[in-house]
VEXZANU-797124 format. One line per 8 residues: number of its first residue (from 1); their letters; for each residue x, y, z of N, C-alpha, C, O. Coordinates in pm, whole numbers. Layout:
NUM> a> X:Y:Z:X:Y:Z:X:Y:Z:X:Y:Z  ...
END
This chain:
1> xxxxxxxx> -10446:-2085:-15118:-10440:-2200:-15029:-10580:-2255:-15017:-10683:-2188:-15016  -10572:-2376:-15010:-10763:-2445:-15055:-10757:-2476:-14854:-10671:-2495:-14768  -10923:-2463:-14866:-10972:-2491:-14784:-10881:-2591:-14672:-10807:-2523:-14600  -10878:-2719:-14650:-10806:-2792:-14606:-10690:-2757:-14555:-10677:-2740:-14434  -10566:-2737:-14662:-10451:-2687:-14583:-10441:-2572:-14510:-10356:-2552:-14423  -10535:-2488:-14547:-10574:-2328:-14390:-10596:-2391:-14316:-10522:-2376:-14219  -10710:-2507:-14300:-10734:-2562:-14147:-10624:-2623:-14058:-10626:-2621:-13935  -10513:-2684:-14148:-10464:-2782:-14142:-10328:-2663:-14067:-10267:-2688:-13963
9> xxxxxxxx> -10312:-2565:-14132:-10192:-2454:-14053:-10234:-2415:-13927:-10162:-2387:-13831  -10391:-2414:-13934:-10451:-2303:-13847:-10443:-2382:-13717:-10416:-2331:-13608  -10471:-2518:-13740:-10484:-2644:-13602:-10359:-2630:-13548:-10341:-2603:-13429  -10242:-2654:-13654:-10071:-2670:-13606:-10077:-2556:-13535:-10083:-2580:-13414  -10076:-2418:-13569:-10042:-2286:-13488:-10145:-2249:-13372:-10133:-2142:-13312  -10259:-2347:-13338:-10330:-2331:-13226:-10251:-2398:-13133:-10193:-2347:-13037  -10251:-2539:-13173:-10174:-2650:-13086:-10099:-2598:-13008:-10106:-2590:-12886  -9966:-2534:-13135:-9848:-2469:-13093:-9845:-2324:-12996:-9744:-2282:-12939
17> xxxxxxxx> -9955:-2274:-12994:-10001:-2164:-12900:-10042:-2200:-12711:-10014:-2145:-12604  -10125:-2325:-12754:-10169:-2371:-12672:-10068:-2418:-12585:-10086:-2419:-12463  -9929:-2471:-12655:-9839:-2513:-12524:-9727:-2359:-12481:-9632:-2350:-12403  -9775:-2283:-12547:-9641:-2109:-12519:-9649:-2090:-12415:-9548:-2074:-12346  -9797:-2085:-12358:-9811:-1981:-12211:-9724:-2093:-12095:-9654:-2032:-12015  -9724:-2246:-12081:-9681:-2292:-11996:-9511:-2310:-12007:-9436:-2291:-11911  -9483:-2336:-12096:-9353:-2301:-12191:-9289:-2182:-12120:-9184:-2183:-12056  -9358:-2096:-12137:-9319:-1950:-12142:-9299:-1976:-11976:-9187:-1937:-11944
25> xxxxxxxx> -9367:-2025:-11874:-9343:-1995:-11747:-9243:-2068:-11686:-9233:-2067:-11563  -9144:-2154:-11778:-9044:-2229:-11728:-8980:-2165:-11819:-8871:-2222:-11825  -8983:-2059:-11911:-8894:-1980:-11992:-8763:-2115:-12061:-8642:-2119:-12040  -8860:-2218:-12154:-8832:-2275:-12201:-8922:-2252:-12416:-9029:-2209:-12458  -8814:-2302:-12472:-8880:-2230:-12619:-8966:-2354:-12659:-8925:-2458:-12607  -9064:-2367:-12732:-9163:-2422:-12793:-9136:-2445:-12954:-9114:-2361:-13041  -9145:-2562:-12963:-9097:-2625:-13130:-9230:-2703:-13189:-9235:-2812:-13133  -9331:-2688:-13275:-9403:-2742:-13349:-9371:-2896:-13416:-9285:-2976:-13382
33> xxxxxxxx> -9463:-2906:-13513:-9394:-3037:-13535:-9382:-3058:-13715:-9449:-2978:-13779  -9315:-3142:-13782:-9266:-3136:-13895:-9379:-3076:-14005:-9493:-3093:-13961  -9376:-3025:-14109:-9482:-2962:-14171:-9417:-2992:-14301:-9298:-2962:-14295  -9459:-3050:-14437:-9456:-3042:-14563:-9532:-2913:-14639:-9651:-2885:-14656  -9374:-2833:-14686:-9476:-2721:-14745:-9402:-2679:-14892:-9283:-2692:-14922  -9543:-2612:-14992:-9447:-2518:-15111:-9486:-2402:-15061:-9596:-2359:-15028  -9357:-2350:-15059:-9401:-2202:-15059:-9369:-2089:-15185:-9258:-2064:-15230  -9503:-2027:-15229:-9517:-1990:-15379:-9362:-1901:-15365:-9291:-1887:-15265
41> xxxxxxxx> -9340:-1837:-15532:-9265:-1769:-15512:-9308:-1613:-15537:-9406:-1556:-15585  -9163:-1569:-15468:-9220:-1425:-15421:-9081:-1339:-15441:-8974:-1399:-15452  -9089:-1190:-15444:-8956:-1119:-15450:-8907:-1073:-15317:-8961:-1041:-15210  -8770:-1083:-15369:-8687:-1071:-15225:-8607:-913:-15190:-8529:-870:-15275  -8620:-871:-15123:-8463:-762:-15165:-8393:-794:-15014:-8439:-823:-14904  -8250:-772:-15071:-8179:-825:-14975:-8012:-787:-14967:-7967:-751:-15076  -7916:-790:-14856:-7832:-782:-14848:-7725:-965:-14846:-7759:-1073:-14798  -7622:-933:-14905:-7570:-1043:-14839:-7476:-1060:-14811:-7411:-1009:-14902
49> xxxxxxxx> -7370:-1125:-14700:-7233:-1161:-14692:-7170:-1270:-14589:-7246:-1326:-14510  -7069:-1293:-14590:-7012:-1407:-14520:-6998:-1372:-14391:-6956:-1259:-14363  -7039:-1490:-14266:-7052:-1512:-14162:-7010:-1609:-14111:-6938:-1697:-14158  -7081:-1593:-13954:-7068:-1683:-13881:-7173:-1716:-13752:-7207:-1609:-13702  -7219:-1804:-13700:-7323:-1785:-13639:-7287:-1699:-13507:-7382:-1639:-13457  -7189:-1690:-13458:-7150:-1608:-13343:-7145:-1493:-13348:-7158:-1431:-13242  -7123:-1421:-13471:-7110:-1335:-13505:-7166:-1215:-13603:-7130:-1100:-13626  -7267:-1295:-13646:-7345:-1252:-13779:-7458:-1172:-13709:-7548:-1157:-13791
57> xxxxxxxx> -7497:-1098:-13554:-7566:-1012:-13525:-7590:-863:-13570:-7681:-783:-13591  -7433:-873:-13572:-7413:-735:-13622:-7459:-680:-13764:-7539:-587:-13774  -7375:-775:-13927:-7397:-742:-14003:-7575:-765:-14051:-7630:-713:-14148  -7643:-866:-13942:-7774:-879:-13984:-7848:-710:-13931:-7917:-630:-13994  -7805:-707:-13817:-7905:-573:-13760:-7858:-450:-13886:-7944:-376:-13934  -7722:-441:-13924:-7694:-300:-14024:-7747:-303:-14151:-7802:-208:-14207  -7722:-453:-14210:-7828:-485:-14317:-7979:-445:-14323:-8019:-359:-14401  -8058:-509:-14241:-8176:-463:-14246:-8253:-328:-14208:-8360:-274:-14234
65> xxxxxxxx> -8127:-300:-14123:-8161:-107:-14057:-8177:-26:-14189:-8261:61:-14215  -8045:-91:-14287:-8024:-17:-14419:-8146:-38:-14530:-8173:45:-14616  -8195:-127:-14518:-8300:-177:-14611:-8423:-113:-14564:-8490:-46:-14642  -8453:-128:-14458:-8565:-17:-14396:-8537:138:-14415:-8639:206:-14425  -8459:181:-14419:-8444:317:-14439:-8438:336:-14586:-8513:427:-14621  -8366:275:-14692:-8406:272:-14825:-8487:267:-14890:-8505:321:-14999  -8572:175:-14810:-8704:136:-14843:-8836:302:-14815:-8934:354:-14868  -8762:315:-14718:-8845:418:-14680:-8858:578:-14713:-8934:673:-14699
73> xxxxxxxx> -8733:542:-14767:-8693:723:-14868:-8731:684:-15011:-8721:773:-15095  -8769:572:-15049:-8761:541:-15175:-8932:486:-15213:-8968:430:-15316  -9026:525:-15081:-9130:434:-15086:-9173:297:-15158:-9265:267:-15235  -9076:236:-15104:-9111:107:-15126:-9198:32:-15003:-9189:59:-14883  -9284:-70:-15065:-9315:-105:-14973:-9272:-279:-14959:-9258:-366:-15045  -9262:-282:-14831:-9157:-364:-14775:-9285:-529:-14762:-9333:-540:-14648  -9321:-612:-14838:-9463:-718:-14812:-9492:-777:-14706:-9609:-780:-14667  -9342:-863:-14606:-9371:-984:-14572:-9274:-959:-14434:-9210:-855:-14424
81> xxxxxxxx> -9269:-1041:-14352:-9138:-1046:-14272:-9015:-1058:-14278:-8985:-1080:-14395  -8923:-1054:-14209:-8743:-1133:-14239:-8750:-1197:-14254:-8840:-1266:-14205  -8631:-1256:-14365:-8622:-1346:-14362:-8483:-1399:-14403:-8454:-1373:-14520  -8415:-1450:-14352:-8275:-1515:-14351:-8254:-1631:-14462:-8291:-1745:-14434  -8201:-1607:-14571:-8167:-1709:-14658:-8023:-1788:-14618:-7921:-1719:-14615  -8017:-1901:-14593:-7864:-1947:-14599:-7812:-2042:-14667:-7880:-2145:-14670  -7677:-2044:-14743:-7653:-2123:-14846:-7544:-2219:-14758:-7471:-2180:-14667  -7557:-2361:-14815:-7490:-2459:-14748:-7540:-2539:-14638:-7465:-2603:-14564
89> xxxxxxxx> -7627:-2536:-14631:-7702:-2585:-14491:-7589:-2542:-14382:-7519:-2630:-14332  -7578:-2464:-14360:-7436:-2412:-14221:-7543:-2469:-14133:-7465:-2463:-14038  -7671:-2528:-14068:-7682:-2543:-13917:-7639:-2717:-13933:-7631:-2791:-13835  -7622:-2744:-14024:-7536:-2882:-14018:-7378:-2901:-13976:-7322:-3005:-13940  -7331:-2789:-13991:-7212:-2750:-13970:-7187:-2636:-13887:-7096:-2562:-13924  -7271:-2596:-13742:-7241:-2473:-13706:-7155:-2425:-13677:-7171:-2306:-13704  -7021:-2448:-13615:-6912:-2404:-13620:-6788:-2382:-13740:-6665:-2385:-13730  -6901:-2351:-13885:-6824:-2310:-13986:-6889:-2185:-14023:-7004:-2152:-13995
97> xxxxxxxx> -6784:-2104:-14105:-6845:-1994:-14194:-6949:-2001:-14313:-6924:-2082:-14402  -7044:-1937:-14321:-7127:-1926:-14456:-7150:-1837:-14523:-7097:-1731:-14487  -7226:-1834:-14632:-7258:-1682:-14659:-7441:-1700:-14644:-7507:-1803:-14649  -7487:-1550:-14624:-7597:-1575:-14626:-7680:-1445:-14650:-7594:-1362:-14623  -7784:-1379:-14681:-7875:-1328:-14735:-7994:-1293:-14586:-8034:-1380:-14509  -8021:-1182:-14579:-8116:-1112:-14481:-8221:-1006:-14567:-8186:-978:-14682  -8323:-958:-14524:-8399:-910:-14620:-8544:-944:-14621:-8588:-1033:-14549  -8626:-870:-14707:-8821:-889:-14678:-8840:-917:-14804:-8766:-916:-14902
105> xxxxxxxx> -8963:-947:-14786:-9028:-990:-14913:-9096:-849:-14922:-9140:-779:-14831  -9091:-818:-15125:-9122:-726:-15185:-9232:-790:-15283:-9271:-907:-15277  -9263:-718:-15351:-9320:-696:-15463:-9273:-752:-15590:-9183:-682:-15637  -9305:-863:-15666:-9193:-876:-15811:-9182:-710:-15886:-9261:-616:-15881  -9089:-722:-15932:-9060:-619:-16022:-8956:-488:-15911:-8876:-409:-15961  -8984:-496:-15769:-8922:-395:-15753:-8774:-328:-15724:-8698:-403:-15662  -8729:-216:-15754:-8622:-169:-15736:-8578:-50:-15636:-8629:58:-15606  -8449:-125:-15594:-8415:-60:-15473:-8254:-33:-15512:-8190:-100:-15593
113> xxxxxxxx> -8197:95:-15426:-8078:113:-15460:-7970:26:-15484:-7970:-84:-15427  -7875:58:-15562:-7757:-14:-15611:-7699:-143:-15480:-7688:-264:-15503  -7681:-100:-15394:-7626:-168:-15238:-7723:-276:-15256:-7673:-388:-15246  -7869:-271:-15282:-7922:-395:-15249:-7975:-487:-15394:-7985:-430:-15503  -7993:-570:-15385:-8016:-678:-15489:-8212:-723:-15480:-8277:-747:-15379  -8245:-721:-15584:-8429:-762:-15581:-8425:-861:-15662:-8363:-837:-15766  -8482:-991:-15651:-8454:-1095:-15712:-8585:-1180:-15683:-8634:-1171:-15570  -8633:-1248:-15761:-8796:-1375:-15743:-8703:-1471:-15668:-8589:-1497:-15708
121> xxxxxxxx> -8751:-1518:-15567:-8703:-1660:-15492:-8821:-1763:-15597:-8942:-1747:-15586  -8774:-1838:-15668:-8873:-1935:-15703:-8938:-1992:-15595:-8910:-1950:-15483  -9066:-2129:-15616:-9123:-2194:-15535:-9000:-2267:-15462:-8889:-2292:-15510  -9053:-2297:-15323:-9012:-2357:-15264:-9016:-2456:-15198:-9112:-2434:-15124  -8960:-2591:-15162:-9035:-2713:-15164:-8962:-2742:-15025:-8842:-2764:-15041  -9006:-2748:-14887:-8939:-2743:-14791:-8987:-2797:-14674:-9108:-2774:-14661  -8914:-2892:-14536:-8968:-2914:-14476:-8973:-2807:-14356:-8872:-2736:-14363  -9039:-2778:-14270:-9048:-2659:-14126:-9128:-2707:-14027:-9216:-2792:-14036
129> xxxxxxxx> -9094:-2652:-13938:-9148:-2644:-13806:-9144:-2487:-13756:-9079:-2394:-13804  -9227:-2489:-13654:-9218:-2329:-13578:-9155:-2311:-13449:-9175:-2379:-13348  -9098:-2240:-13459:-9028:-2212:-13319:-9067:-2066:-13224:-9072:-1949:-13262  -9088:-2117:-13108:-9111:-2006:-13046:-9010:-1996:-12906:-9005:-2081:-12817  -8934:-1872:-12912:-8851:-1874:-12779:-8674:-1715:-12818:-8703:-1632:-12904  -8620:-1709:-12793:-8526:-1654:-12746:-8450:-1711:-12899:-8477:-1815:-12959  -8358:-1614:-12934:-8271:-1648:-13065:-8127:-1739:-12991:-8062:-1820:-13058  -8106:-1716:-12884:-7989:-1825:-12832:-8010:-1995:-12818:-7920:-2076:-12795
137> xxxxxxxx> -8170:-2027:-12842:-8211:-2159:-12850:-8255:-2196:-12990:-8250:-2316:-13017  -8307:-2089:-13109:-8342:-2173:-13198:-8234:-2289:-13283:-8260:-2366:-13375  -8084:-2258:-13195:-8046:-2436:-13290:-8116:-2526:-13271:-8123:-2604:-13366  -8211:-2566:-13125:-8288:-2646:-13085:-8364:-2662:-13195:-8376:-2780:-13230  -8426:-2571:-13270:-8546:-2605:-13385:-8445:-2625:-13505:-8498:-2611:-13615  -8391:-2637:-13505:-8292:-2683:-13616:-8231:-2864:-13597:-8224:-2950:-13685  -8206:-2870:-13495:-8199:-2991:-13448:-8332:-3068:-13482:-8340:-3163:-13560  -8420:-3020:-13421:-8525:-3136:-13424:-8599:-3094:-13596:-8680:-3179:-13633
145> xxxxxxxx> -8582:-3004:-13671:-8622:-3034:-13753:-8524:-3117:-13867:-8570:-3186:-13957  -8402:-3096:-13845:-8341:-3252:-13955:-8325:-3354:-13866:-8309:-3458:-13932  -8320:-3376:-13742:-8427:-3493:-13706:-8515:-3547:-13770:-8511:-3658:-13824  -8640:-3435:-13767:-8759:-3507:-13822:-8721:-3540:-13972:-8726:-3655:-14015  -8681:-3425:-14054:-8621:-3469:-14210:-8597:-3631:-14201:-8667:-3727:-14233  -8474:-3620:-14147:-8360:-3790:-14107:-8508:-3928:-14091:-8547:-4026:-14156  -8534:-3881:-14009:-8642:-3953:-13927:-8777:-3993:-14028:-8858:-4073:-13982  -8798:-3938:-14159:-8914:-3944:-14292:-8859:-3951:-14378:-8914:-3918:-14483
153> xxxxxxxx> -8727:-3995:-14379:-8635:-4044:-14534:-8642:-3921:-14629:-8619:-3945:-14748  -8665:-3813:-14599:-8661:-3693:-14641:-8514:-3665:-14697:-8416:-3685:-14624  -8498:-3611:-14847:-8352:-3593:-14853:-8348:-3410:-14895:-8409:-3345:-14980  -8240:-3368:-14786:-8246:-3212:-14775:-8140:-3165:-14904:-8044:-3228:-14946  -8195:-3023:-14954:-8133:-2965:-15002:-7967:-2900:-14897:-7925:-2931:-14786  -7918:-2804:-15003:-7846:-2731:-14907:-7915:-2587:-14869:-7879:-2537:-14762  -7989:-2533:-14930:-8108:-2416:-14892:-8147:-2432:-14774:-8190:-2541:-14735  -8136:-2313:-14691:-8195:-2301:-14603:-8287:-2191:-14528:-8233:-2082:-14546
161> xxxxxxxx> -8405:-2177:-14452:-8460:-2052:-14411:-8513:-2015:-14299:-8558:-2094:-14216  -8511:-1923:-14291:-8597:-1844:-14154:-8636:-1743:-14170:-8567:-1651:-14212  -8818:-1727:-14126:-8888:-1633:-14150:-8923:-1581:-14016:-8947:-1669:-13934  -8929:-1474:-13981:-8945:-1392:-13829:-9083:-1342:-13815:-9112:-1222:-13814  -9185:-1461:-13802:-9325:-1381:-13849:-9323:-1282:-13709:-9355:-1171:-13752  -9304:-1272:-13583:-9348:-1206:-13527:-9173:-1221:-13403:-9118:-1326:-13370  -9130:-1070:-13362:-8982:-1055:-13325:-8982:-927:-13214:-9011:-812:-13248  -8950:-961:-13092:-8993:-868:-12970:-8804:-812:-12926:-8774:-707:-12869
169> xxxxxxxx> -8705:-926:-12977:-8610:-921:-12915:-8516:-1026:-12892:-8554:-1116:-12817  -8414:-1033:-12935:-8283:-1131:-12936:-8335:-1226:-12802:-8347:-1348:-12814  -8361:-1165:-12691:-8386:-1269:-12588:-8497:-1275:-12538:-8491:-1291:-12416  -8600:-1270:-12580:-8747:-1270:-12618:-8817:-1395:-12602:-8818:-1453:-12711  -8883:-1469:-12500:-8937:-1616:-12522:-9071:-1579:-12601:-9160:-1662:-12582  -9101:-1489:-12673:-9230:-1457:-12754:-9180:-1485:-12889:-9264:-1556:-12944  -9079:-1462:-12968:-9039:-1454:-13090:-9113:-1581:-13106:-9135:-1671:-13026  -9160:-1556:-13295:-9210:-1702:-13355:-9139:-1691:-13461:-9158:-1592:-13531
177> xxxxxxxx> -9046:-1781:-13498:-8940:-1786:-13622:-9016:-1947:-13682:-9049:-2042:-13610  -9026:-1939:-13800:-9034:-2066:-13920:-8905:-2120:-13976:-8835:-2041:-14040  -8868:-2229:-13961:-8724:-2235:-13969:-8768:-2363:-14109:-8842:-2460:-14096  -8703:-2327:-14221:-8715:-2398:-14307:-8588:-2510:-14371:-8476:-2465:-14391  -8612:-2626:-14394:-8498:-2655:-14516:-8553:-2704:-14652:-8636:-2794:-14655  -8501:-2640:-14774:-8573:-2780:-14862:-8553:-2868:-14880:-8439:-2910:-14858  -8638:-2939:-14924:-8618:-3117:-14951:-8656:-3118:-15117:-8732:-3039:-15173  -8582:-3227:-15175:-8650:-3332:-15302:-8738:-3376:-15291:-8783:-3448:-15380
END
């Protein structure tokens, strides 16, 4: 990353810091603002299956419990945070089923038992914002980020993501999730 665009993350995630603590005392969540990004590519390992947003707590927490413990009899080492792949843009449609993908970023090349899948996510060309607050509000950052898409003639893929850089708890106004979509 060149000079410039570090500054240029580093300003957004001050900004976005700078409004948490008052945020946080009306226990209201905090949304950044639109960001143009590639993000290189990297390996994934991961579980995946069909859902629903009401419901998909469960198979996400057994998925990744399982991947951590695999990971961990098998010394692998696990790179990056969660991260939630979803196919179809489902937050355009939330009251439908999708399938979708949970899982960390690895290492290219590595292998993990049969149950899980290791695969390169190519680059990624995507618009995001950051969200900070409780997992029962981030549709809010989903909202306002194809807003902003809608709103910059931006035309979205059906790919979609979320990365959990930092995760205290389902109802947590600390969580910071990156909520991605790509664009053309």
């Amino acid at each position: 990353m060149s000079l410039i665009p570090r500054r240029m993350a580093m300003l957004v995630a001050f900004s976005l810091l700078a409004n948490v603590a008052s945020a946080q005392e009306e226990n209201n969540p905090v949304m950044g603002e639109l960001m143009l990004q590639t993000i290189p590519a990297k390996g994934y390992v991961y579980g995946s299956f069909d859902t629903d947003f009401k419901s998909m707590g469960k198979p996400v927490g057994e998925t990744l419990g399982t991947i951590i413990k695999a990971a961990g009899e098998n010394k692998i080492p696990l790179t990056g945070p969660v991260m939630h792949f979803y196919y179809g843009a489902p937050h355009q449609a939330p009251d439908k089923g999708f399938k979708m993908e949970t899982g960390f970023f690895v290492f290219p090349g590595t292998k993990l038992s049969d149950e899980f899948k290791v695969r390169e996510l190519p680059k990624y060309k995507c618009a995001t914002i950051l969200y900070v607050g409780p997992t029962a509000r981030i549709g809010d950052a989903w909202q306002k980020l194809y807003k902003s898409v809608n709103d910059r003639g931006l035309t979205p893929t059906d790919e979609e993501r979320e990365i959990y850089l930092y995760w205290e708890g389902v109802d947590s106004p600390n969580n910071i999730v990156q909520v991605m979509v790509g664009v053309k």
